[in-house]
VOGU-3710 file (C-alpha; in Angstrom, 3 decimals, decimal comma):
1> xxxxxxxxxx> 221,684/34,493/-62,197  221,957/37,275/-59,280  219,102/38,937/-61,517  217,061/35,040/-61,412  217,651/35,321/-58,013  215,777/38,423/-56,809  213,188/38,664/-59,373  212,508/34,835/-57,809  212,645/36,456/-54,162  210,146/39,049/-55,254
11> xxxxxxxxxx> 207,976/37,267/-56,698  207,267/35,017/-53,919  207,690/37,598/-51,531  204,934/39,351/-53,259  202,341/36,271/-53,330  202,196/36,248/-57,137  203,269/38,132/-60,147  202,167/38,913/-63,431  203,731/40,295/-66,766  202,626/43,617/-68,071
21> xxxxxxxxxx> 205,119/44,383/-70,856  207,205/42,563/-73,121  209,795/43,123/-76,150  208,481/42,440/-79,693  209,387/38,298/-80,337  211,410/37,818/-83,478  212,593/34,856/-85,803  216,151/34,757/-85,219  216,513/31,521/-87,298  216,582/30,708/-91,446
31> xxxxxxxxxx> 215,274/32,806/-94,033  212,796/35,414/-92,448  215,092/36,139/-89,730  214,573/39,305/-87,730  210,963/39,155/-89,165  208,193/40,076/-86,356  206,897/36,349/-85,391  202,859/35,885/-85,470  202,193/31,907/-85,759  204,330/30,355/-83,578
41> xxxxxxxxxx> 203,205/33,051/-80,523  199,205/32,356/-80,171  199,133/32,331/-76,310  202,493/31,150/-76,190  204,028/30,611/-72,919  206,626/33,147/-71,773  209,030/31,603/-69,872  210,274/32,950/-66,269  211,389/31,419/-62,634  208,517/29,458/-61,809
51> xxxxxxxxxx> 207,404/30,324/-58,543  204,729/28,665/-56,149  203,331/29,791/-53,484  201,853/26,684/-51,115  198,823/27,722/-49,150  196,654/25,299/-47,185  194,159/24,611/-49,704  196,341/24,260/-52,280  198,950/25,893/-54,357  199,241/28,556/-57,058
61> xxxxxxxxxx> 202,263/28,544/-60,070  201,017/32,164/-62,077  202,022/32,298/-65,506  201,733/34,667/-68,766  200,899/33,690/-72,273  201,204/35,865/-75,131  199,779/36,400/-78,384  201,259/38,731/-81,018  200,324/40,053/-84,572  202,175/40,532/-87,770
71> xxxxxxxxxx> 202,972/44,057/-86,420  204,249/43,130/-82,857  201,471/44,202/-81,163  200,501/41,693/-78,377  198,285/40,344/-75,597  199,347/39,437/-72,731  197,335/37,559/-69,865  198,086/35,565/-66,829  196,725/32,436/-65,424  196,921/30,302/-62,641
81> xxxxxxxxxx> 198,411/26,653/-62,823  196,068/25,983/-59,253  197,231/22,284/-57,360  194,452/21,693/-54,604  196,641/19,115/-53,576  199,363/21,616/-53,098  202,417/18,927/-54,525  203,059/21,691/-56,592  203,037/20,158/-60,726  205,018/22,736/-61,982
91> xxxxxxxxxx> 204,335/23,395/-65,880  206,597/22,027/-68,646  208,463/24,788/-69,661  210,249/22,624/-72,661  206,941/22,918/-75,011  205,675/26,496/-76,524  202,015/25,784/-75,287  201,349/24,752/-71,854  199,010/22,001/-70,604  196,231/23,978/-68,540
101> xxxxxxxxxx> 192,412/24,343/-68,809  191,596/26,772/-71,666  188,496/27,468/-69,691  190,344/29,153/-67,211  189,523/33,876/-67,419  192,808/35,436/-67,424  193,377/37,002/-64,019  195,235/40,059/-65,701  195,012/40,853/-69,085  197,196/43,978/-70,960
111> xxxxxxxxxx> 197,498/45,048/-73,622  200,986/45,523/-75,711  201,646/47,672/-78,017  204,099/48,229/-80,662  204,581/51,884/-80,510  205,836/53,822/-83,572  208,561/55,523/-81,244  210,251/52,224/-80,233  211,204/51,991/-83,932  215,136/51,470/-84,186
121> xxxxxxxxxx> 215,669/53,829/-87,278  212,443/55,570/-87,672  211,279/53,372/-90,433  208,514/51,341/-90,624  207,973/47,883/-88,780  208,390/46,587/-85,267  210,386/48,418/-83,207  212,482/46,446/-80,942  210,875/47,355/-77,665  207,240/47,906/-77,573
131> xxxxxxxxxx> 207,293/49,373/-73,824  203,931/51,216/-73,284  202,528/51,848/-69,770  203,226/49,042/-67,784  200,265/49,309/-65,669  197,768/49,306/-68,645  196,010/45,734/-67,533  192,404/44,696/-66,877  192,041/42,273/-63,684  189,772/39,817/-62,994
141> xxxxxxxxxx> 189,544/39,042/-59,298  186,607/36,459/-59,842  189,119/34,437/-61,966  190,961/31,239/-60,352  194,341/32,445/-58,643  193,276/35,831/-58,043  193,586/35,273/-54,449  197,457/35,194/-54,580  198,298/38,069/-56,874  198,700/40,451/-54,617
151> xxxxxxxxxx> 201,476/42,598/-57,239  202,460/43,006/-60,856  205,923/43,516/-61,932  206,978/44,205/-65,346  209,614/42,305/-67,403  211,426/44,296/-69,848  213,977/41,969/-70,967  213,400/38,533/-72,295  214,880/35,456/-71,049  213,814/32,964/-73,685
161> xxxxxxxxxx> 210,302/31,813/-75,611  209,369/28,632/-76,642  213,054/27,692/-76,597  213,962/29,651/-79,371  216,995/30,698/-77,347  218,767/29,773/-74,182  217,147/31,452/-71,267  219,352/30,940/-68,366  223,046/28,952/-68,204  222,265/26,192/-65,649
171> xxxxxxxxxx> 225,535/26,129/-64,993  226,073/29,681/-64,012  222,807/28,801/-61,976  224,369/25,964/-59,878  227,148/28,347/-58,991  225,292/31,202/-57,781  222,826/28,398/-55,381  225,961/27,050/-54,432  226,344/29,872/-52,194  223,265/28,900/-50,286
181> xxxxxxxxxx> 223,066/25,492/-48,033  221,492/22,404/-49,148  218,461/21,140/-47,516  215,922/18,427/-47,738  212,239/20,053/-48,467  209,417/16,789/-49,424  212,189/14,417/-50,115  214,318/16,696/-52,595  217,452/18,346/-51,996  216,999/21,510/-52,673
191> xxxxxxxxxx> 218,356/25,179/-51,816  217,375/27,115/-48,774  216,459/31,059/-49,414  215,411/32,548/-46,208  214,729/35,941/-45,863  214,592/38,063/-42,716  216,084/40,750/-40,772  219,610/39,647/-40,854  220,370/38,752/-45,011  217,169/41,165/-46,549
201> xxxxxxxxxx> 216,013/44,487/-46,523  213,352/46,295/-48,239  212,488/49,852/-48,925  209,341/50,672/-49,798  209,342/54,577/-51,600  212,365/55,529/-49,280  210,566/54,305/-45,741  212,362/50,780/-44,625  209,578/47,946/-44,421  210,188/45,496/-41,476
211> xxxxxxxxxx> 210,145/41,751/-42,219  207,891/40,105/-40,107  209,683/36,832/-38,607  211,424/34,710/-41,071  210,187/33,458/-44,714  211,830/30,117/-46,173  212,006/29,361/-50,048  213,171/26,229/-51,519  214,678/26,183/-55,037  215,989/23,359/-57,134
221> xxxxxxxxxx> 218,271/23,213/-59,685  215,387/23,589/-62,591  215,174/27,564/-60,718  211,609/26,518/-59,455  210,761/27,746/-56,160  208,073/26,722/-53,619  207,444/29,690/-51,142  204,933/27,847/-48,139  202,702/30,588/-47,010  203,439/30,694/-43,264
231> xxxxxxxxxx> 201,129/32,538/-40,745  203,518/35,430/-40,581  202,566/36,349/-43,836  199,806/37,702/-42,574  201,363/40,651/-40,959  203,547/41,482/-43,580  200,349/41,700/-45,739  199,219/44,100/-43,182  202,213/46,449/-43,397  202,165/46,227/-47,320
241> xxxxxxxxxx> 198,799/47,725/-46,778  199,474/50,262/-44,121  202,067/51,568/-47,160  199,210/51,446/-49,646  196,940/53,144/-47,502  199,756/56,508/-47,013  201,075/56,186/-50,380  198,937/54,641/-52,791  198,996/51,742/-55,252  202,241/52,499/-57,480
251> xxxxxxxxxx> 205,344/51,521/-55,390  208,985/52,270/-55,564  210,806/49,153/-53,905  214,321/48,804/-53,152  215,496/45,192/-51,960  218,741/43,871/-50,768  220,050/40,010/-50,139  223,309/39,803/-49,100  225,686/41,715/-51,295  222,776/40,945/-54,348
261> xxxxxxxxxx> 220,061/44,559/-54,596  217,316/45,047/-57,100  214,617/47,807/-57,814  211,371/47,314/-59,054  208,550/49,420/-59,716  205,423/48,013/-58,562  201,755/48,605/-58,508  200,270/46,563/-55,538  196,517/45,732/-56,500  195,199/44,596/-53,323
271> xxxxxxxx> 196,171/42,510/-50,367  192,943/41,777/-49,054  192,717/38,784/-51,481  195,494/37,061/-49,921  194,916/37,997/-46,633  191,109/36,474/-46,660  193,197/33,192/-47,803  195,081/33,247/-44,682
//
């Protein structure tokens, strides 16, 4: 849950997210199990904390679907569940396929993989972790959604597909949230994540990266989290991009919350999209 926690701070920190890389999906049920699955996963979604970001035209939930063959190689490409009336109708995350408009271009598309040295014994098959190069995507900034991803962030481990296994203990959940104080955000009570100066910190390649004023997230006890886009953001953007502009794209970024830390390695596209939103 600690790990639910900041992925779900990062990810609306960052204005959008996007999986690169994922394991190989198996049948772990009846006859053919731990055979490489192919028809169940055509663009199926890959479930994750749902996080939306609230802007004043509208809102944005990004989300992955993937596709895999009968050898574990797969496709993966994000889209953007987009709310113009920014009430924020998260998808159904019960179902395999979500409802959304199969006209919509994938705003990042990558390509998976199964590589021969990720097999377990040497033999022949899918290996269990088809990890490539994580940054190996194609982007569409045209495409719907576009405006908010602002950073991809890999997901090595799997937390559950199509319900074929149990993704996160609710329980364990409530908990952890119980730590933070109870609020009421459009009518719901919900739980309060803010994040400034005094419970976060972030390093960005070993340089500390201020936190511009203070950012409030609201999560309820389905782990969805609605991150309103305050005009603060706006400088924070700007440092992001001061970092880019000494360092580059591909960032090393250390966060803390409390006693809770994380490290991800990121590759910031652009900011420029989000900051015209703003």
């Amino acid at each position: 849950m600690k790990k639910l926690l900041l992925i779900a701070l990062l990810a609306a920190f960052s204005l959008g997210c996007a999986i690169t890389d994922y394991p190989v999906i198996f049948d772990t049920r009846g006859a053919d199990a731990d055979g490489v699955m192919t028809g169940q996963y055509d663009l199926a979604y890959i479930v994750t904390s749902q996080v939306a970001t609230i802007w004043d035209d509208g809102s944005d939930e990004l989300f992955t679907l993937v596709s895999q063959d009968w050898k574990g190689d797969q496709w993966l490409k994000t889209y953007n569940n987009y709310d113009p009336s920014g009430i924020i109708n998260f998808l159904d995350q019960t179902y395999c396929d979500p409802t959304f408009d199969s006209s919509f271009c994938a705003i990042a598309t990558a390509w998976n993989p199964d590589l021969p040295n990720a097999y377990p014994h040497g033999d022949q098959g899918a290996g269990y972790n088809n990890v490539d190069d994580v940054f190996d995507y194609v982007l569409d900034l045209n495409c719907n959604g576009a405006r908010s991803l602002s950073l991809l962030v890999s997901y090595t481990s799997r937390y559950g597909e199509c319900g074929s296994s149990v993704w996160a203990d609710r329980q364990g959940a409530a908990y952890e949230f119980s730590l933070l104080e109870k609020v009421n955000f459009r009518g719901q009570s919900v739980y309060h994540i803010p994040v400034d100066s005094t419970v976060a910190t972030f390093t960005v390649n070993g340089a500390d990266l201020p936190i511009y004023g203070r950012f409030n997230m609201y999560m309820n006890d389905k782990l969805q989290v609605a991150f309103p886009v305050t005009p603060n953001a706006r400088y924070q953007l700007n440092a992001i991009d001061r970092v880019i502009q000494r360092d580059g794209h591909f960032l090393d970024v250390n966060m803390t919350y409390g006693s809770l830390n994380a490290n991800f390695k990121v590759n910031v596209t652009t900011v420029q999209n989000a900051l015209d939103r703003l």
